[in-house]
C-alpha positions in Angstrom: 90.0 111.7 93.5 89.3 110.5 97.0 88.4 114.3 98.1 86.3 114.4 95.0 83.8 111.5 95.3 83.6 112.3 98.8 82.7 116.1 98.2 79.7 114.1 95.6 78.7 112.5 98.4 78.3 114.7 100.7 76.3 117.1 98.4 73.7 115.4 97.3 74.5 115.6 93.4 75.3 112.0 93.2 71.8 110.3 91.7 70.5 107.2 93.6 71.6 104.5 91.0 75.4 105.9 91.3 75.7 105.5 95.3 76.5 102.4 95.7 79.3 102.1 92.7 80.7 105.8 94.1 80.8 104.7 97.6 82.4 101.2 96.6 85.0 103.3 94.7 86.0 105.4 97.6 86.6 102.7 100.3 88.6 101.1 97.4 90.9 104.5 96.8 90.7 104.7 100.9 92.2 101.1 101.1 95.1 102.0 98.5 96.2 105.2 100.3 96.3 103.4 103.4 98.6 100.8 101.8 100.7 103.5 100.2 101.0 105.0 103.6 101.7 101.7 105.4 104.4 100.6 103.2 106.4 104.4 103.3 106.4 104.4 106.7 108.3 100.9 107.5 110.6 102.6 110.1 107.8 104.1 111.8 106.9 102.1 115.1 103.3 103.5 115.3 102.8 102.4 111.3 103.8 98.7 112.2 101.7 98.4 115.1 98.8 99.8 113.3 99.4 96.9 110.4 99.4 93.9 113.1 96.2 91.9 112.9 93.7 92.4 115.9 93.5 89.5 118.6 90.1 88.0 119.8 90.2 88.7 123.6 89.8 86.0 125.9 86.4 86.6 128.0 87.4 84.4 131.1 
């Protein structure tokens, strides 16, 4: 599904009044892959670190 709306997207097919609905749906399958992906991979070490929350950096 992901594949298809982008493939839409990128072609041009997809009239003006559908972009914004199409484009919300994708980030929204995007986000649920991503969470699919996250929580299969708890004993990788590279999946945790990429699910810790970023840090403001201290500029002084």
């Amino acid at each position: 599904m992901r594949n298809r709306i982008a493939d839409d997207l990128d072609s041009g097919r997809v009239q003006s009044r559908d972009l914004a609905s199409l484009s919300k749906r994708l980030m929204d399958i995007a986000r649920e892959i991503d969470a699919i992906d996250k929580a299969e991979d708890t004993d990788n070490p590279v999946a945790r670190a990429l699910d810790v929350d970023d840090e403001m950096l201290d500029e002084g």
